[in-house]
Every structure is written in C-alpha cells, then in structure tokens.
C-alpha positions in Angstrom: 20.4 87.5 24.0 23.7 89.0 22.8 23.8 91.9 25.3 23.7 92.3 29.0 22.5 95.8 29.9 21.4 98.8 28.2 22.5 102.3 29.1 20.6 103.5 32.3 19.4 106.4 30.5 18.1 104.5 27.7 16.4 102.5 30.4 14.7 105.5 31.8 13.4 106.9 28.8 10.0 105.3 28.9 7.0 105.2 31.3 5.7 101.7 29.9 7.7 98.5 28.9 6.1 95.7 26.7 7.3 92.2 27.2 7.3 89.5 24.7 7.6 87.3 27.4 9.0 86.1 30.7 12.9 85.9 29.3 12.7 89.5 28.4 10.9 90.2 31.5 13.5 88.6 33.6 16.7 90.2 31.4 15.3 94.1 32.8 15.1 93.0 35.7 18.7 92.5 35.8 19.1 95.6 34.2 17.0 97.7 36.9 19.4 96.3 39.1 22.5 96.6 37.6 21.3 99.9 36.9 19.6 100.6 40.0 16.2 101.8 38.7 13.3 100.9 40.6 10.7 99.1 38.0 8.0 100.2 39.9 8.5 103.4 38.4 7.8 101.6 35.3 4.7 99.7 34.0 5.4 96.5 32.9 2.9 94.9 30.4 3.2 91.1 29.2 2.1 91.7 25.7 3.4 88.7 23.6 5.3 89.7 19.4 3.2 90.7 17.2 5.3 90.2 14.5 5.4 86.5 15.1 1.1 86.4 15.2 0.7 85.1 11.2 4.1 82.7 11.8 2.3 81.0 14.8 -1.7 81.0 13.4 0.0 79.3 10.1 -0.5 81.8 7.6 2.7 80.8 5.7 3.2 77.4 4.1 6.2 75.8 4.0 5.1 74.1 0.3 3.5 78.0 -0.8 7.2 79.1 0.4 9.5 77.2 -1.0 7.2 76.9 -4.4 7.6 80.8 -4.9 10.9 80.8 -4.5 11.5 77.9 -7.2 13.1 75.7 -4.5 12.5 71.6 -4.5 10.2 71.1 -1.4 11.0 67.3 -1.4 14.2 68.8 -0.2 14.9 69.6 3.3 15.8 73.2 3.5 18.9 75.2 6.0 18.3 78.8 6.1 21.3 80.6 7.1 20.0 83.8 9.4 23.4 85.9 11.0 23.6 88.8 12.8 24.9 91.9 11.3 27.4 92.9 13.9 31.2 93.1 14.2 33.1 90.0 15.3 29.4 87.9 14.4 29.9 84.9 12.0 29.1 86.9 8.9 31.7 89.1 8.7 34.1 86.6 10.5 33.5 83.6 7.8 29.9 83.9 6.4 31.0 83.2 2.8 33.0 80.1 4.6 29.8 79.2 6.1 27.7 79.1 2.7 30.5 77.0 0.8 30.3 74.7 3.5 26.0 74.6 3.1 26.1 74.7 -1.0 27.8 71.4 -0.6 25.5 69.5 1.0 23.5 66.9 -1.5 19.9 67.4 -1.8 19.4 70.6 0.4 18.0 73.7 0.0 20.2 76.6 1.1 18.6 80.2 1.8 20.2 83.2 3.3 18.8 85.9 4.8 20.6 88.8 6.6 19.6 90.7 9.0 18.0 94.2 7.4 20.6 96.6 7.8 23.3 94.3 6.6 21.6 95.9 2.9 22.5 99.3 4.2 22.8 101.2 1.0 26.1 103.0 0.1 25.5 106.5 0.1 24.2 105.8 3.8 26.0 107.1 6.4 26.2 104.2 8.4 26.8 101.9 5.6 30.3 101.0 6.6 28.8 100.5 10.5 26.5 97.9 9.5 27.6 96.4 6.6 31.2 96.4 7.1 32.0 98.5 3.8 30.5 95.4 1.8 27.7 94.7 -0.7 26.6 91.7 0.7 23.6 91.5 -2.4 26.7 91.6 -5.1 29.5 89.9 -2.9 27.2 86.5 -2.4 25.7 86.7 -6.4 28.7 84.4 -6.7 26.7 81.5 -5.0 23.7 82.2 -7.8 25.3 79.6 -9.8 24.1 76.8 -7.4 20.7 75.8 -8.3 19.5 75.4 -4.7 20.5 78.6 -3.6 18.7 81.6 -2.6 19.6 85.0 -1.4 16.5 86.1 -0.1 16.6 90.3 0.3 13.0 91.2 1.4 13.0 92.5 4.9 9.9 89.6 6.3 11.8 86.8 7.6 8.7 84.3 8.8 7.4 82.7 5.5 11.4 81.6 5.3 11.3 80.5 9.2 7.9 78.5 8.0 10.0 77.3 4.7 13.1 75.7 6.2 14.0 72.4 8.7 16.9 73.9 9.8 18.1 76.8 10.9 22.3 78.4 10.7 22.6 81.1 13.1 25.0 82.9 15.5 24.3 85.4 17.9 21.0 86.5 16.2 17.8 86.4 18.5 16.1 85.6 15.3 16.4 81.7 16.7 14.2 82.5 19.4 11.5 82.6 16.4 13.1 79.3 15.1 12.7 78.0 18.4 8.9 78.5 18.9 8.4 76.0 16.0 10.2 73.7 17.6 13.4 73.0 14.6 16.7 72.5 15.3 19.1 75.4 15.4 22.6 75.4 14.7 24.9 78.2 16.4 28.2 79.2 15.2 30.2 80.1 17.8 32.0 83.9 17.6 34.6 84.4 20.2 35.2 87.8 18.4 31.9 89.3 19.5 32.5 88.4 22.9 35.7 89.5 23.5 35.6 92.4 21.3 32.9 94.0 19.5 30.5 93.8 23.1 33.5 95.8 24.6 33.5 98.5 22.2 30.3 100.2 22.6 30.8 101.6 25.8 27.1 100.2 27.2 29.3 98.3 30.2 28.6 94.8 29.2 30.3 91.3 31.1 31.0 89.0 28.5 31.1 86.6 30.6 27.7 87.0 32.1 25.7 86.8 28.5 27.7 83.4 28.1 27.5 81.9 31.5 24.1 83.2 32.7 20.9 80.6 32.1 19.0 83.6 30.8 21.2 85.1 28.3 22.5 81.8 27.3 19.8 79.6 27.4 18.4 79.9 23.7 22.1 77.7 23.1 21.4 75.3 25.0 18.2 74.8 22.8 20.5 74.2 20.4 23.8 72.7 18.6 26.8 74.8 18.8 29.8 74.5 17.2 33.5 76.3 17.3 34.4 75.2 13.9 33.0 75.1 10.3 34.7 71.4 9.7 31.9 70.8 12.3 28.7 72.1 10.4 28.1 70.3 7.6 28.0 66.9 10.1 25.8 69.7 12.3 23.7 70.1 9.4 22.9 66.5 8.3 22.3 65.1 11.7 19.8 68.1 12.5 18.4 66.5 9.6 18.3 62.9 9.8 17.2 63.7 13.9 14.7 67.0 14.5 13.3 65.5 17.0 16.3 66.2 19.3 16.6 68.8 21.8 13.0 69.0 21.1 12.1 68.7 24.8 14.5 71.7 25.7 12.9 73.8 23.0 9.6 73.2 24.0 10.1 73.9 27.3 12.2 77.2 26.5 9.2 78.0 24.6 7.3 78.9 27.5 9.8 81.2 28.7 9.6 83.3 25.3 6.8 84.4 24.6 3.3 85.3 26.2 0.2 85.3 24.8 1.4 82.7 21.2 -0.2 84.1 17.9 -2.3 86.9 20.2 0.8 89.6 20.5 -1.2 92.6 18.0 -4.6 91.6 20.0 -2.8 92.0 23.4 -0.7 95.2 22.6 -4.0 96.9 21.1 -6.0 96.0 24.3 -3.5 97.5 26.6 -2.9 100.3 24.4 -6.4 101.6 24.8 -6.3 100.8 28.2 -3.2 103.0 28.7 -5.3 105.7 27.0 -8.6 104.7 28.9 -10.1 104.7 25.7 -11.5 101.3 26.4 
C-alpha cells in the first residue's frame, strides 16, 4: 500500500467497488472519509483477485518454472520484483541491488519489472514510467551471469511460484508473495516518501502510509532494510530460515484476500447478479 487516498472524484466515478479483500476494503473506507463520500452510495462487493486464481489452485510449478527458463532448481531462487515509480528502489539503486544478488553463491537471480517500466520509446509517457531508460538493454549487462534472468513477459505468477525469496520495495506485488507464505525482503526508499508521493497533487500523508497498521502492515510481514550492505545477509538468512515471520504472514493472509483461488468465479457470479441476468 504505497498511497493513502485517491482523488475524490476518481472516487466517485463508479456505482460498484470490487474488493480483493478486507485490507482494500478497510483502505476506502479511509478514503470515503477523508474524502467525505458516503459508501452507501456505493456497492461494495467482496470478490477475491482473479488474477491470483491459477497461482493459488497450483497451476504453475516451481520445477516446470525454473526448467523453462534454464535455471538450476536445486538452487534456491530471489526474484527481484520493484516498483516502477520515482524515488522507488529501481531507479534509486536497482542496478546496485542486482550486483549485490548476482554475487550470492548458488542462487538463482530473476528480475522482473513492473509492466510499464518496458514502456517503449516512441511512447509518450516513456520518460514518466521508465525514467528515460531501457531497462531491457541497460540490465543485458548482467546476461553474462549464468544464473541470471531478466524475465520481460507481462505474467508475473509462474515466477512468484518459481522463487524462495522475494526483493521488493514499495510494490504491492508482495502481497501476492505473501499469500504463499515466503519471505519478502523490502528495500526501504525514503525518496518516495518524501518526494515522489508529494508530487502528484492526490493530497497524500507520508506519514500515514508508513505509520498506519493498514498501509504498512505488508512490512511488517516482512524484512526491511535501509541499506544494500544489509541484503545479501537479508538474502541468505531468508534462506537458511523461511519459516520466519511465517506466523505474521499467515495471519496477514486473511486480511488480503477473499474468496483464495475463487476470485474469476466470484466476480462472474456478482456480475450477473448486478445485471439480474442470474
């Protein structure tokens, strides 16, 4: 949760809100009041993600994975998964970030950006999202490591299914790392927070994202750390001890997502029953 509050009018232009589960549900509700919007003027579904159905029923394999993208699976495998935005770890020190992976012994290293970060350049908003950089030619430097993998296809859950542990930032993408119950490591980006969140006009408190339970509760899932000397320790003991933290992820769990592996089934239901086709 890297945002406190949408626009209001962004907030009002809908008659139906699906939820993916009670920590959305509880984030708009601060936002209805912040923005002082009653949500009964709004229906509220809890629908689940259907994007994470095939992830949670086990259609990937992390040996199927790995295998196709001519990685050792003996290995264990950190899959580095930032956000695109200003001030985030990517454009602060992401090439920092996979040095510091590529020299761990016996791991796998895959990265995957988030889907705009590949922004072509004759797009408009190719400096917005990408920062004015290739990131496809800029990390084709790291090809020369035999367990690394730039991974460009837009489907991130086969890789979520494929790796131990996950590198991340501000992304919500460990949320989805999280439901598997694996250990997540956040870089901490003080840039983000003090500018980039300020920039946009959408009248965000920095310091609500990082003190509230709600927005920051996926990091306390999780290990975070304020500098790179810090991550390849991060890294190994994630490694050598998954199993902790694995109480608070569990239990966070709970709070993000309804209806696990039924999201699609759940979101066609209601559908037709918004249209009374059903």
């Amino acid at each position: 949760m890297k945002m406190e509050s949408y626009p209001r009018n962004l907030l009002l232009n809908y008659n139906v809100q699906f939820f993916s589960g009670p920590l959305q549900r509880a984030q708009y509700d601060h936002m209805f009041k912040k923005n002082q919007i009653a949500s009964a003027s709004i229906r509220l579904c809890d629908i689940g993600y259907p994007k994470l159905d095939a992830l949670l029923q086990g259609e990937y394999k992390r040996l199927d994975v790995l295998h196709e993208l001519g990685l050792d699976a003996k290995k264990p495998t950190v899959l580095y998964a930032p956000a695109w935005d200003p001030g985030a770890s990517l454009r602060s020190f992401g090439e920092a970030v996979i040095e510091k992976l590529t020299s761990l012994d016996g791991v796998n290293v895959i990265v995957k950006l988030h889907p705009v970060t590949y922004t072509l350049k004759k797009n408009p908003n190719f400096d917005f999202y990408t920062g004015g950089v290739d990131w496809v030619e800029r990390l084709s430097r790291f090809e020369k490591y035999p367990n690394f993998r730039h991974v460009v296809d837009y489907k991130i859950d086969p890789l979520l299914a494929a790796s131990d542990v996950m590198v991340t930032d501000i992304s919500s993408v460990a949320l989805e790392f999280i439901l598997l119950d694996k250990p997540v490591i956040y870089l901490d980006c003080p840039e983000y927070f003090e500018k980039t969140i300020k920039q946009f006009g959408w009248n965000n408190d920095p310091n609500y994202i990082l003190n509230n339970p709600d927005a920051k509760a996926m990091r306390n899932a999780g290990l975070c750390i304020s500098d790179l000397s810090e991550l390849v320790n991060a890294v190994q003991e994630c490694i050598d001890h998954p199993e902790k933290k694995s109480e608070k992820r569990t239990a966070f769990s709970r709070r993000i997502l309804y209806n696990p592996g039924r999201g699609a089934e759940t979101a066609a239901k209601t559908v037709l029953e918004l249209l009374r086709l059903e």
